[in-house]
PyMOL Python script that loads the backbone (N, CA, C, O; Angstrom):
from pymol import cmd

cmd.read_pdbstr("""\
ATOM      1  N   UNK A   1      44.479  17.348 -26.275  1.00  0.00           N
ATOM      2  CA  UNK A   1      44.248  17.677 -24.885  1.00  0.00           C
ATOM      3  C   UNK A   1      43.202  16.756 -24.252  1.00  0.00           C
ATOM      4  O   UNK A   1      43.595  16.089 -23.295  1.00  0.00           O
ATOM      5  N   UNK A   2      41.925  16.618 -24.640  1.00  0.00           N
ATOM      6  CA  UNK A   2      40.688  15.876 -24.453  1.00  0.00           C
ATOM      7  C   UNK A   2      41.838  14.342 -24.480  1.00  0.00           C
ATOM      8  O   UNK A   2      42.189  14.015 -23.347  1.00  0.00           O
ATOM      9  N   UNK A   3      42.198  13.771 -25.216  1.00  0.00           N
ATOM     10  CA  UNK A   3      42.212  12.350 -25.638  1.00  0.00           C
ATOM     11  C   UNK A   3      42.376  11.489 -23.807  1.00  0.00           C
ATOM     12  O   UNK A   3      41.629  10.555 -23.516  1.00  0.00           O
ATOM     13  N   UNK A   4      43.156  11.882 -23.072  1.00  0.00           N
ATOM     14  CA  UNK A   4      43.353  11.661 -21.887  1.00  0.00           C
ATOM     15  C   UNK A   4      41.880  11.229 -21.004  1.00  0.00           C
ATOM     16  O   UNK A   4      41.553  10.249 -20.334  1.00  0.00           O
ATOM     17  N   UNK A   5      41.231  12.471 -21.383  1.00  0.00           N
ATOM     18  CA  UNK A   5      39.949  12.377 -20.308  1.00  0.00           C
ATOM     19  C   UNK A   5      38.717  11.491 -20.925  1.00  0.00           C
ATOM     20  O   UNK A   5      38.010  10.730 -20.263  1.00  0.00           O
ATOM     21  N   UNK A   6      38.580  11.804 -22.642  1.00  0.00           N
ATOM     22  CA  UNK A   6      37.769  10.566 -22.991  1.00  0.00           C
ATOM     23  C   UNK A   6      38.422   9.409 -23.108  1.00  0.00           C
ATOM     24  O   UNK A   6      37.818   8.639 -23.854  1.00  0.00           O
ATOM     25  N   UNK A   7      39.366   8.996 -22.693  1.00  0.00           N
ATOM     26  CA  UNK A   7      39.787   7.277 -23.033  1.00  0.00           C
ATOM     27  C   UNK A   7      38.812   6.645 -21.825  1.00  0.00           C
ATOM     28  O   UNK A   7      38.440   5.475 -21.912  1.00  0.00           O
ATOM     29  N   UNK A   8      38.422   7.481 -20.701  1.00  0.00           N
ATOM     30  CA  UNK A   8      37.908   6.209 -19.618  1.00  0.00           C
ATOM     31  C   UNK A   8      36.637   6.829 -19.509  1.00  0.00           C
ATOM     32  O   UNK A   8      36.134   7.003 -18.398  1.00  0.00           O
ATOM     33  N   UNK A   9      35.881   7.296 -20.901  1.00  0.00           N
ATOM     34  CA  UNK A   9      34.672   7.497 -20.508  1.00  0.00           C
ATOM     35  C   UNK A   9      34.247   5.538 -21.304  1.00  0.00           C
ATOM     36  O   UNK A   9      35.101   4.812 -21.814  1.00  0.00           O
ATOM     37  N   UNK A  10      32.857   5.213 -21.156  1.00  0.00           N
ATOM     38  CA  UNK A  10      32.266   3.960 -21.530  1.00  0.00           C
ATOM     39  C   UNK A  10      31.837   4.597 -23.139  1.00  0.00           C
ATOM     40  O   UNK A  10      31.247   5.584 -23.579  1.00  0.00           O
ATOM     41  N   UNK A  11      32.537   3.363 -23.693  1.00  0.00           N
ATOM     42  CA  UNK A  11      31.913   3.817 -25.361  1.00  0.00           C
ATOM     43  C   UNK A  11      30.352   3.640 -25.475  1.00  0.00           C
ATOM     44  O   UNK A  11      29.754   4.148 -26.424  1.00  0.00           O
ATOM     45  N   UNK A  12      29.950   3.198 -24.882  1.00  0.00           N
ATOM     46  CA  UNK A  12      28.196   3.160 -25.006  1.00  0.00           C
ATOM     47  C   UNK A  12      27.819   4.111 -23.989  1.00  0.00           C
ATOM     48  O   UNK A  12      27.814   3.481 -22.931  1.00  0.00           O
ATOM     49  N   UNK A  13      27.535   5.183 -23.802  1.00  0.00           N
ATOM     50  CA  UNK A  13      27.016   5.834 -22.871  1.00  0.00           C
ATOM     51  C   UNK A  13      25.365   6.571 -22.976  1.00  0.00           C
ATOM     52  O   UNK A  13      24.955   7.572 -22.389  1.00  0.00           O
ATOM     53  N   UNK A  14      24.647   5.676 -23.933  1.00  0.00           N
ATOM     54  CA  UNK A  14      23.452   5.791 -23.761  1.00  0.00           C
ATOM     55  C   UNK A  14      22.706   5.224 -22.308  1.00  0.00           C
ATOM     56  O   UNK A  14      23.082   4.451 -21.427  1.00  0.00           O
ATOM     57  N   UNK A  15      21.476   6.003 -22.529  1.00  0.00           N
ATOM     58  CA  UNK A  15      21.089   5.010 -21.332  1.00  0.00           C
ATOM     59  C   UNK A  15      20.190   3.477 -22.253  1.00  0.00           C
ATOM     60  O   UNK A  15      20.013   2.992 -23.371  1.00  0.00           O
ATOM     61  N   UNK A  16      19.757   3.210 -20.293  1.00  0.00           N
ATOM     62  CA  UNK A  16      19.442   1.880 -21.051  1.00  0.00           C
ATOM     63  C   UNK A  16      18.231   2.111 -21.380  1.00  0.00           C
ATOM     64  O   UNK A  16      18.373   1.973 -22.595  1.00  0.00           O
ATOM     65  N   UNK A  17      17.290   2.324 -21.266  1.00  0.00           N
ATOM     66  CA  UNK A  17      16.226   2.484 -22.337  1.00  0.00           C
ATOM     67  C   UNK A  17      15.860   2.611 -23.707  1.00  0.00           C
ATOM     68  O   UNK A  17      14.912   2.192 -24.371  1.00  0.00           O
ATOM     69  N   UNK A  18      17.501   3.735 -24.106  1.00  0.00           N
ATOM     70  CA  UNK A  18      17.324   3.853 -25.563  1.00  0.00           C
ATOM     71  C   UNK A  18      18.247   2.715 -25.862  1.00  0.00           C
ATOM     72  O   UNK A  18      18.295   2.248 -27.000  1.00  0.00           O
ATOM     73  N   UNK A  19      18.866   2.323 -25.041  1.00  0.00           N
ATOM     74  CA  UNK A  19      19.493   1.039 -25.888  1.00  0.00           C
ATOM     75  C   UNK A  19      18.492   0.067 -25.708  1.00  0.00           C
ATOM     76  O   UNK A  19      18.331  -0.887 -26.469  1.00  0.00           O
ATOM     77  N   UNK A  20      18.053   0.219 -25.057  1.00  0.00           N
ATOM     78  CA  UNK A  20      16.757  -1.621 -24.908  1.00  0.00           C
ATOM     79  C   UNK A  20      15.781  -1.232 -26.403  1.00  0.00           C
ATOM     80  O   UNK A  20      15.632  -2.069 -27.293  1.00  0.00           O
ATOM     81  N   UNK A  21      15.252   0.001 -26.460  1.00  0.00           N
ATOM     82  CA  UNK A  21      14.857   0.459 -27.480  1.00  0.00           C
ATOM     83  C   UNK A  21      15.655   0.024 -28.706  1.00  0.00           C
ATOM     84  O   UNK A  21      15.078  -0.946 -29.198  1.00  0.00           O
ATOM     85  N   UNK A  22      16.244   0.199 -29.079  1.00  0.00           N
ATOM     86  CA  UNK A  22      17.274   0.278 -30.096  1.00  0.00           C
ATOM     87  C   UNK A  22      17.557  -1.601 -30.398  1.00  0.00           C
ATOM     88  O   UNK A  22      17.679  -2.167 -31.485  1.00  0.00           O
ATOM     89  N   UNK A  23      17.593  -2.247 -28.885  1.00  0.00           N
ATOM     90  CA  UNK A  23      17.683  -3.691 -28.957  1.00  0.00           C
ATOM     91  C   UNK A  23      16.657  -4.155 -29.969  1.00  0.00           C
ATOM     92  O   UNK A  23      16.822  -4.677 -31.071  1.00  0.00           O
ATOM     93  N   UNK A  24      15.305  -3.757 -29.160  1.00  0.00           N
ATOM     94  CA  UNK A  24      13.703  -4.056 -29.854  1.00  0.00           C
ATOM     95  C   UNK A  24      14.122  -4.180 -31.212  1.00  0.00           C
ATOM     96  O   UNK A  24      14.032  -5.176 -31.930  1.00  0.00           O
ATOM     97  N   UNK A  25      14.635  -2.946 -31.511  1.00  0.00           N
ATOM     98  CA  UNK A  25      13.708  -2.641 -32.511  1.00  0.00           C
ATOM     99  C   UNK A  25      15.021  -2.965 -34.300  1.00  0.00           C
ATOM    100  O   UNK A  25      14.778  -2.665 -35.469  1.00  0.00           O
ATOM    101  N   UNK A  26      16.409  -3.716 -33.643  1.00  0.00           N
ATOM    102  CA  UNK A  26      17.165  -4.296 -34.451  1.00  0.00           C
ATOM    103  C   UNK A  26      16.807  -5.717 -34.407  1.00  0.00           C
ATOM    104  O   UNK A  26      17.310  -6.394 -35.304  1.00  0.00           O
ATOM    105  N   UNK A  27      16.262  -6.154 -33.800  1.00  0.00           N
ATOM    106  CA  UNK A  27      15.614  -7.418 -33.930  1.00  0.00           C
ATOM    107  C   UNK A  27      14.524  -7.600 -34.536  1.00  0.00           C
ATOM    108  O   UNK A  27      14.273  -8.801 -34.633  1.00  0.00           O
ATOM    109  N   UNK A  28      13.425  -6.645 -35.189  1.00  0.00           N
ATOM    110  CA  UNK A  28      12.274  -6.803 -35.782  1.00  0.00           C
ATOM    111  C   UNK A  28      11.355  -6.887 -34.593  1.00  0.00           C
ATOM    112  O   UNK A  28      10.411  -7.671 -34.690  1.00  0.00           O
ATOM    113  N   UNK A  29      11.493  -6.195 -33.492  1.00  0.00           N
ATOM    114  CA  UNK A  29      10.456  -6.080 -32.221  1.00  0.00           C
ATOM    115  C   UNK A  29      10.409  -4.866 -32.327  1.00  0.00           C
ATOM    116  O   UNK A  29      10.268  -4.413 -31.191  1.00  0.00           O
ATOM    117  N   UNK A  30      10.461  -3.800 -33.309  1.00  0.00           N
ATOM    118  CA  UNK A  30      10.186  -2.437 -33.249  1.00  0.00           C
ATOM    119  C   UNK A  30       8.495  -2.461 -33.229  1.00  0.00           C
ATOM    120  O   UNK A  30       8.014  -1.928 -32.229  1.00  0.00           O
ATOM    121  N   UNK A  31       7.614  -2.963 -34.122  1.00  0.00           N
ATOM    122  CA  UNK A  31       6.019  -2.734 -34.043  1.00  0.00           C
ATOM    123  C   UNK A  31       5.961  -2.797 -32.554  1.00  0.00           C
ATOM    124  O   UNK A  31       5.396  -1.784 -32.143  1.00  0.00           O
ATOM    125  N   UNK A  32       6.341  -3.632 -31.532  1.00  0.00           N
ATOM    126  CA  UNK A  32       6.097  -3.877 -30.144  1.00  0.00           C
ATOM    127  C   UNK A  32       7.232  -3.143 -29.455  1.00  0.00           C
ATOM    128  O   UNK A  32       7.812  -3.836 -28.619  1.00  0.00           O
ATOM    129  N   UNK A  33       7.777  -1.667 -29.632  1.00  0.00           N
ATOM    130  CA  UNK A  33       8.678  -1.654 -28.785  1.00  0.00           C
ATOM    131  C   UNK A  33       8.500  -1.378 -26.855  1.00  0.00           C
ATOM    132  O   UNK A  33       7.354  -1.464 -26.414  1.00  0.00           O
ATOM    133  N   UNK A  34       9.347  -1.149 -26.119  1.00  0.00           N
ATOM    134  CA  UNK A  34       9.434  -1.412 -24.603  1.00  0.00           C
ATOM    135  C   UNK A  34       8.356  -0.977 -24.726  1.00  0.00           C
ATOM    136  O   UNK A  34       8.073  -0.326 -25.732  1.00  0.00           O
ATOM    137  N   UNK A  35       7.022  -1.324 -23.276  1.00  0.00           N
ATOM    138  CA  UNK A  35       6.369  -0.625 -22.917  1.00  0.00           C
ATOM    139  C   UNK A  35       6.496  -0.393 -21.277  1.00  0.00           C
ATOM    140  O   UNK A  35       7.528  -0.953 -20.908  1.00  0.00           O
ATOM    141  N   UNK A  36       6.034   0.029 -20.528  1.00  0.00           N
ATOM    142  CA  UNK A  36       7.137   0.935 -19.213  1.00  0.00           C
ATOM    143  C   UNK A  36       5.250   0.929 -18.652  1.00  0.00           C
ATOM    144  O   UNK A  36       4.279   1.395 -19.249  1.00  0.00           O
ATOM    145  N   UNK A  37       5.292   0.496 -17.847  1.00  0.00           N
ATOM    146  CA  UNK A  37       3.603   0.568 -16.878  1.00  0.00           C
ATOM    147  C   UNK A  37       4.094   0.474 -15.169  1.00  0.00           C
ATOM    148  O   UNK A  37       4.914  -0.294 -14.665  1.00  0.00           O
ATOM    149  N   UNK A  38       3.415   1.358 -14.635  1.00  0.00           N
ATOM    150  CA  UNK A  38       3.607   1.904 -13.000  1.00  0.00           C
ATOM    151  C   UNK A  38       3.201   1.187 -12.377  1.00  0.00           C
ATOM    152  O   UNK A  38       1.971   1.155 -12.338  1.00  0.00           O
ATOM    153  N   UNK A  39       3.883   0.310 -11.627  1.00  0.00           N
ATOM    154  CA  UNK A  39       2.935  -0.915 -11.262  1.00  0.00           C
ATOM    155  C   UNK A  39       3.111  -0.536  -9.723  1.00  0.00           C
ATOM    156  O   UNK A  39       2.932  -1.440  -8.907  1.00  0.00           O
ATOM    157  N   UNK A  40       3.413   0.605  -9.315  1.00  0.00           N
ATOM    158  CA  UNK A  40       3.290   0.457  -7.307  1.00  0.00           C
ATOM    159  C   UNK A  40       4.246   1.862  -7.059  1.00  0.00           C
ATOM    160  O   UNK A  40       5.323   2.025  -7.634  1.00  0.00           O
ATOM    161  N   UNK A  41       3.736   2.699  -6.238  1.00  0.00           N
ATOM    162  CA  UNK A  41       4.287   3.952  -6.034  1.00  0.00           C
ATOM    163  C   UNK A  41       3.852   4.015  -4.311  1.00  0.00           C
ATOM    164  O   UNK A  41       2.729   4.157  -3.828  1.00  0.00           O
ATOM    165  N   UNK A  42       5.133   3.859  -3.636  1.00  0.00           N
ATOM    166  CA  UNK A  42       5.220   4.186  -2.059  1.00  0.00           C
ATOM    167  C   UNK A  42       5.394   5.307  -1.565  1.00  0.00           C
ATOM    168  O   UNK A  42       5.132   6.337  -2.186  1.00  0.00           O
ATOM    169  N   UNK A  43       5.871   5.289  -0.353  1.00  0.00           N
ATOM    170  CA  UNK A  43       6.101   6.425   0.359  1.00  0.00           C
ATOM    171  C   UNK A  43       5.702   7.781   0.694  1.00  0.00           C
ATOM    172  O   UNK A  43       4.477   7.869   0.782  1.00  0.00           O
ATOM    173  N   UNK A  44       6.236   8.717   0.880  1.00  0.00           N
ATOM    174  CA  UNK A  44       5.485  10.187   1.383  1.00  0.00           C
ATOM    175  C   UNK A  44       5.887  10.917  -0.041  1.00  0.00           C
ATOM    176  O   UNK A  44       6.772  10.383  -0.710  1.00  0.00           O
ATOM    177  N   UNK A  45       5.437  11.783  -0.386  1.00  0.00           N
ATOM    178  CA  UNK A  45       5.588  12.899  -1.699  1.00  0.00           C
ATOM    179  C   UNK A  45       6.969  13.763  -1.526  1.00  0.00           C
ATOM    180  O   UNK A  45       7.303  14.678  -2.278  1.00  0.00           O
ATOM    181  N   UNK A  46       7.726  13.286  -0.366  1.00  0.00           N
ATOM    182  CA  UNK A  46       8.798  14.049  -0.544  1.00  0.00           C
ATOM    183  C   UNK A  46       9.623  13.393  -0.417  1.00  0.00           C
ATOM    184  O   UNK A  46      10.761  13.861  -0.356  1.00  0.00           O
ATOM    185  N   UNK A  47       9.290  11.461  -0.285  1.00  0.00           N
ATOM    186  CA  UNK A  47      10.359  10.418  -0.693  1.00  0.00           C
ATOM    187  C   UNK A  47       9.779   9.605  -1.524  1.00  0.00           C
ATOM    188  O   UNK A  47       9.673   8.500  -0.991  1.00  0.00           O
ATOM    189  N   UNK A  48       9.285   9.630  -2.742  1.00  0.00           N
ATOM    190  CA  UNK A  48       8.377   8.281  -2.787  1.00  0.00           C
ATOM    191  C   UNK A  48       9.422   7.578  -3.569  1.00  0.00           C
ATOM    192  O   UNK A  48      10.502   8.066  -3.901  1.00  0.00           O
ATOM    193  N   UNK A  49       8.866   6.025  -3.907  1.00  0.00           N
ATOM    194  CA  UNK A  49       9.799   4.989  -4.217  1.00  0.00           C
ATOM    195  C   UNK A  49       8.348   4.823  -5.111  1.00  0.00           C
ATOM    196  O   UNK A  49       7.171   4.860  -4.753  1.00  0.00           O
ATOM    197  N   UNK A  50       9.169   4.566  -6.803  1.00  0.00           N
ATOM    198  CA  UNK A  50       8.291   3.988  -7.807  1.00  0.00           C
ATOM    199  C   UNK A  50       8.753   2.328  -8.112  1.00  0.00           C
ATOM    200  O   UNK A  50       9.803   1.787  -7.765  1.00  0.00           O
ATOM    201  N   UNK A  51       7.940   1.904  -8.652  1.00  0.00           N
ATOM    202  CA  UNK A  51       8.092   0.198  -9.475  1.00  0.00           C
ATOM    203  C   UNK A  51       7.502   0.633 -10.624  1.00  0.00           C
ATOM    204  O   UNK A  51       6.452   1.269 -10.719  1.00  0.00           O
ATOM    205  N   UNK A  52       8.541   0.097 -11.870  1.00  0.00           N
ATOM    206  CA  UNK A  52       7.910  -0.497 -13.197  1.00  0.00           C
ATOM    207  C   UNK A  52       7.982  -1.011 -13.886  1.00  0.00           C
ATOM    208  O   UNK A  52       9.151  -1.122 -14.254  1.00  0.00           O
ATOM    209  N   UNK A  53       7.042  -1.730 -14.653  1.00  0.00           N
ATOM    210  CA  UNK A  53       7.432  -2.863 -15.171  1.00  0.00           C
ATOM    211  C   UNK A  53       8.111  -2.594 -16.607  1.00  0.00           C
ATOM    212  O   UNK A  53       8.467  -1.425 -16.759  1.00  0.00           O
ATOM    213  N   UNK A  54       8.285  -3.214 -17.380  1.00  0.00           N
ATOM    214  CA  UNK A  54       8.886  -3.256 -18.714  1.00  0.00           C
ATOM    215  C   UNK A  54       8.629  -4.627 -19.037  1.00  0.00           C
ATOM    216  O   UNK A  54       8.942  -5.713 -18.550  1.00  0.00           O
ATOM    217  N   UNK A  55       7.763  -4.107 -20.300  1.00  0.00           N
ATOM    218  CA  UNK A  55       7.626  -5.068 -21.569  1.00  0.00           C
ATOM    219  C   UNK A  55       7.951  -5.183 -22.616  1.00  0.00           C
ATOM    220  O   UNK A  55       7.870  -4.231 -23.392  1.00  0.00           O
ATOM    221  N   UNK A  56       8.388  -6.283 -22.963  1.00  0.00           N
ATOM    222  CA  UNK A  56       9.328  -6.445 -24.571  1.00  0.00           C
ATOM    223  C   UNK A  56       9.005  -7.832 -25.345  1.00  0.00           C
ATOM    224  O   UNK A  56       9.570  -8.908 -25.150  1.00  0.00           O
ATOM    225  N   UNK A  57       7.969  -7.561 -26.263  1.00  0.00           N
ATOM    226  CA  UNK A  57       7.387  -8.591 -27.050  1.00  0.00           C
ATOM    227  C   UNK A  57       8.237 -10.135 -27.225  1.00  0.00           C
ATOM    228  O   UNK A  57       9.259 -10.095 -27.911  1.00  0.00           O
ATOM    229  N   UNK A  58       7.919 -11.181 -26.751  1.00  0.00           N
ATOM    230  CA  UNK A  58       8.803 -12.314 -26.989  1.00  0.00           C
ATOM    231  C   UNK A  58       9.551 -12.335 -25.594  1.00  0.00           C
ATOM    232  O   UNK A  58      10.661 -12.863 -25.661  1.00  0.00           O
ATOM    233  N   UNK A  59       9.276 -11.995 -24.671  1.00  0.00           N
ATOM    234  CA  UNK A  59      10.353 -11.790 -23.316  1.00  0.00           C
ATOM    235  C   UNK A  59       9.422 -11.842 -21.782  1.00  0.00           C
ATOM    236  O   UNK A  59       8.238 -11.670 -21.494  1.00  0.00           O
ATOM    237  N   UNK A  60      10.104 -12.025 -21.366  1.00  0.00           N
ATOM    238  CA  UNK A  60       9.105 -12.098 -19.682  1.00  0.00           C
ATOM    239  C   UNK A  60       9.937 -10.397 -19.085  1.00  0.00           C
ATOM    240  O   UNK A  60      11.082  -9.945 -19.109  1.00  0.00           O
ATOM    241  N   UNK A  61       8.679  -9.940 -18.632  1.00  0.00           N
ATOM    242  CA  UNK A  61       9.107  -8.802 -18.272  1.00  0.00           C
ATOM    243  C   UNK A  61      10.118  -8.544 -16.767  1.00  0.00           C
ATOM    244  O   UNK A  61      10.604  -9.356 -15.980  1.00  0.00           O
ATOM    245  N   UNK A  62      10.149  -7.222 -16.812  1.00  0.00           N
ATOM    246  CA  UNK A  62      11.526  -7.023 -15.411  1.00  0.00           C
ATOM    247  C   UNK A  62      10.532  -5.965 -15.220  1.00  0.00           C
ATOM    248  O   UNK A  62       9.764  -5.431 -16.020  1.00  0.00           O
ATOM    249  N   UNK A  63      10.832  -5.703 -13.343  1.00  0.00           N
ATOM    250  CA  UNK A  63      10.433  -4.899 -12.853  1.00  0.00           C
ATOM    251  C   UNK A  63      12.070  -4.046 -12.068  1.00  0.00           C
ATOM    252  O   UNK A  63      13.097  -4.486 -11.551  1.00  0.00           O
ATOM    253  N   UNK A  64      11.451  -2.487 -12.409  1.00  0.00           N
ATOM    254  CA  UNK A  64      12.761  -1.768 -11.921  1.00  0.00           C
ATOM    255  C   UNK A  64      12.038  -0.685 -10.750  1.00  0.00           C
ATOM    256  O   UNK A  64      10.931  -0.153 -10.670  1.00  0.00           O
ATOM    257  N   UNK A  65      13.033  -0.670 -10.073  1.00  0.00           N
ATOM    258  CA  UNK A  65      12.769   0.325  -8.556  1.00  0.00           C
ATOM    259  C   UNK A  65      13.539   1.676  -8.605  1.00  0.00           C
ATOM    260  O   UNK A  65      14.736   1.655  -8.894  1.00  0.00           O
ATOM    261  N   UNK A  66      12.814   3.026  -8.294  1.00  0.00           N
ATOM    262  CA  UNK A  66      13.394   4.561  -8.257  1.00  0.00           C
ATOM    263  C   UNK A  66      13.020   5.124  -7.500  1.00  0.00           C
ATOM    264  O   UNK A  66      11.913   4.824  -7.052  1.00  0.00           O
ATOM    265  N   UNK A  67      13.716   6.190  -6.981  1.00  0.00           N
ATOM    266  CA  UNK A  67      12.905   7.723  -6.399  1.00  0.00           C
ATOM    267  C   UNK A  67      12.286   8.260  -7.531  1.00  0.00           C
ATOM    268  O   UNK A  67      11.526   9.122  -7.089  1.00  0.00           O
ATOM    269  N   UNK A  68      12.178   8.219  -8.961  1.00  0.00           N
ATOM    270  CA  UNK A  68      11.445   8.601  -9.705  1.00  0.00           C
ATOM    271  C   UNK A  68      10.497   7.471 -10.803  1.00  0.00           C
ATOM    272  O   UNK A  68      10.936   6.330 -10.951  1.00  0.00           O
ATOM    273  N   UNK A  69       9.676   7.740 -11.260  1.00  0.00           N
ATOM    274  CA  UNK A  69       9.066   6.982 -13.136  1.00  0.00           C
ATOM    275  C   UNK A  69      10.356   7.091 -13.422  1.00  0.00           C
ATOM    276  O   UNK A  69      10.737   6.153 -12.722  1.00  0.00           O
ATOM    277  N   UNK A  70      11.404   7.537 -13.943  1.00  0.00           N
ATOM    278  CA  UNK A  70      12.329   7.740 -14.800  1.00  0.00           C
ATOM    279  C   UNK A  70      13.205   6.926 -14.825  1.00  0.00           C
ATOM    280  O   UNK A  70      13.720   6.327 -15.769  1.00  0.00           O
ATOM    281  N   UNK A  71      13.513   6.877 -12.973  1.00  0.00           N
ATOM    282  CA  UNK A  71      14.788   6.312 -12.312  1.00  0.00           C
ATOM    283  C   UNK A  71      14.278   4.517 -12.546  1.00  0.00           C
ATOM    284  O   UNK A  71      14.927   3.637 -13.112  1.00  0.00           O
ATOM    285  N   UNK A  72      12.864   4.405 -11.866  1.00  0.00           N
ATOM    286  CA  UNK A  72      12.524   3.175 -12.166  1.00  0.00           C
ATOM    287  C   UNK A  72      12.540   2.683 -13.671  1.00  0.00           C
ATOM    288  O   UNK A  72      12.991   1.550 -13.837  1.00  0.00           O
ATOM    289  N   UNK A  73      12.198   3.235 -14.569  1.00  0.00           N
ATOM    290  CA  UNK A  73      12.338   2.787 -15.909  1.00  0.00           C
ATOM    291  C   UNK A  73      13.425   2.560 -16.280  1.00  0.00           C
ATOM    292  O   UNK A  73      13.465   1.628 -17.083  1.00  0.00           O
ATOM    293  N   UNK A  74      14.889   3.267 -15.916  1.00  0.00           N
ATOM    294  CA  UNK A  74      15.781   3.073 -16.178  1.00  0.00           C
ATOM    295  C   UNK A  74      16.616   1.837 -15.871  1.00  0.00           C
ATOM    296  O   UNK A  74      17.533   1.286 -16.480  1.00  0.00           O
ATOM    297  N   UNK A  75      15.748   1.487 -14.272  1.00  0.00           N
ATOM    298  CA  UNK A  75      16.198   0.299 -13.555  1.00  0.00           C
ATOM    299  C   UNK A  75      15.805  -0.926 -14.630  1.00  0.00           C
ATOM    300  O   UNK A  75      16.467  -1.842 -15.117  1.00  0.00           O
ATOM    301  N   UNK A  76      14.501  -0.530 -14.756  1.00  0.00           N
ATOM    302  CA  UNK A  76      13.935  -2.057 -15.300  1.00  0.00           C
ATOM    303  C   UNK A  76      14.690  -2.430 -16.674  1.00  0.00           C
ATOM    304  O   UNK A  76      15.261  -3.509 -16.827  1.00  0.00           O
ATOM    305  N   UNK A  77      14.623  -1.262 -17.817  1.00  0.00           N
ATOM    306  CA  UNK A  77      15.248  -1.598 -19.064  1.00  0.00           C
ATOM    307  C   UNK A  77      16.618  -2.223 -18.584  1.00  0.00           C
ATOM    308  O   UNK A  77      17.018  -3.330 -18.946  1.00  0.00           O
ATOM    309  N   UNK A  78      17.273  -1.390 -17.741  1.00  0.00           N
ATOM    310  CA  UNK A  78      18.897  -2.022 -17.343  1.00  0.00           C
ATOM    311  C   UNK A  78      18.581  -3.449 -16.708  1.00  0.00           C
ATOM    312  O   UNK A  78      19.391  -4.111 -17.357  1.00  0.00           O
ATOM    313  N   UNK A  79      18.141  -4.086 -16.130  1.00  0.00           N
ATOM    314  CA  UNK A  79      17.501  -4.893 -15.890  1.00  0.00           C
ATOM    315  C   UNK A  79      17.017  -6.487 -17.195  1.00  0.00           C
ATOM    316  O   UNK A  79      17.034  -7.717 -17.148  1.00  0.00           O
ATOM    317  N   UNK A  80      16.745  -5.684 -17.933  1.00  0.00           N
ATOM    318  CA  UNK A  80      15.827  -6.493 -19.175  1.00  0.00           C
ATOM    319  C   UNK A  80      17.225  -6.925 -19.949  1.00  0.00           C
ATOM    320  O   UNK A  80      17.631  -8.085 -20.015  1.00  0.00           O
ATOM    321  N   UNK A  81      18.021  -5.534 -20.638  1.00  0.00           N
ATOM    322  CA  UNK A  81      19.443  -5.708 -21.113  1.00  0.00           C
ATOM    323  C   UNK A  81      20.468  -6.842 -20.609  1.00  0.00           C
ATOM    324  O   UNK A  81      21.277  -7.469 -21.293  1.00  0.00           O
ATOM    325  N   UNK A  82      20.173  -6.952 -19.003  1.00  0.00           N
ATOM    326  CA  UNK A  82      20.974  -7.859 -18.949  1.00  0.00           C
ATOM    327  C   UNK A  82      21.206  -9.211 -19.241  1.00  0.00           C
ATOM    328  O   UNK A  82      22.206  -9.859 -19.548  1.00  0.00           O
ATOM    329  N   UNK A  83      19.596  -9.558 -19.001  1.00  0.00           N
ATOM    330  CA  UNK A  83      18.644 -10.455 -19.089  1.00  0.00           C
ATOM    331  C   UNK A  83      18.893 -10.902 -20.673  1.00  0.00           C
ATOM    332  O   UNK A  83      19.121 -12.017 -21.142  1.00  0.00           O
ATOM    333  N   UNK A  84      18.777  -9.756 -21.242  1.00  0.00           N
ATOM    334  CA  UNK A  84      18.701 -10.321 -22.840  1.00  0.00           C
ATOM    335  C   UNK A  84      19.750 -10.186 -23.927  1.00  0.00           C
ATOM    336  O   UNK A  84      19.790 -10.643 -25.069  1.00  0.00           O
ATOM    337  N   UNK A  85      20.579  -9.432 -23.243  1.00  0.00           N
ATOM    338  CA  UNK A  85      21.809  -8.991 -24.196  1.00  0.00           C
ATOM    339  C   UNK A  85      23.054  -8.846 -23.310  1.00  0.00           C
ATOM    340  O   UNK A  85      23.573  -7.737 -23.177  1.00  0.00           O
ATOM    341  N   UNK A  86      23.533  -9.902 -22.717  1.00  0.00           N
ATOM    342  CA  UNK A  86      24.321 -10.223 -21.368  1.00  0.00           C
ATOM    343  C   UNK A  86      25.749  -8.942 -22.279  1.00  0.00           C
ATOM    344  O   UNK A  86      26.807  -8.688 -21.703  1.00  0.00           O
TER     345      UNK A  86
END
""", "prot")
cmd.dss("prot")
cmd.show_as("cartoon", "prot")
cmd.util.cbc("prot")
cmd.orient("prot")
């Protein structure tokens, strides 16, 4: 019954963080894995817009943009992934 509806889900459906994670840290960049720092938080408290950066030992970092820390972190790792693991 299912087989229909999972054929067009994405076989990787982690997010990207734990996969950037997971990148790190199959490469022997686990001692240094991502680090995620708030580098600029706008707007009013009932819209704000975050920036953050992401760091990954051996790499120039990416900055990602959200309505949340979360959303932005998610940006940046997705961001870094592309950058490093096209």
């Amino acid at each position: 019954y299912w087989d229909g509806e999972t054929a067009s889900l994405s076989s990787d459906m982690r997010d990207p963080k734990t996969t950037l994670q997971e990148w790190a840290q199959a490469r022997g960049r686990g001692a240094a894995a991502p680090v995620y720092e708030l580098i600029r938080r706008e707007g009013p408290d009932h819209a704000p817009r975050f920036w953050v950066r992401v760091n990954v030992t051996n790499q120039e970092s990416e900055t990602g943009e959200g309505a949340s820390k979360r959303e932005a972190e998610q940006d940046a790792a997705r961001l870094m992934l592309a950058k490093v693991a096209p």
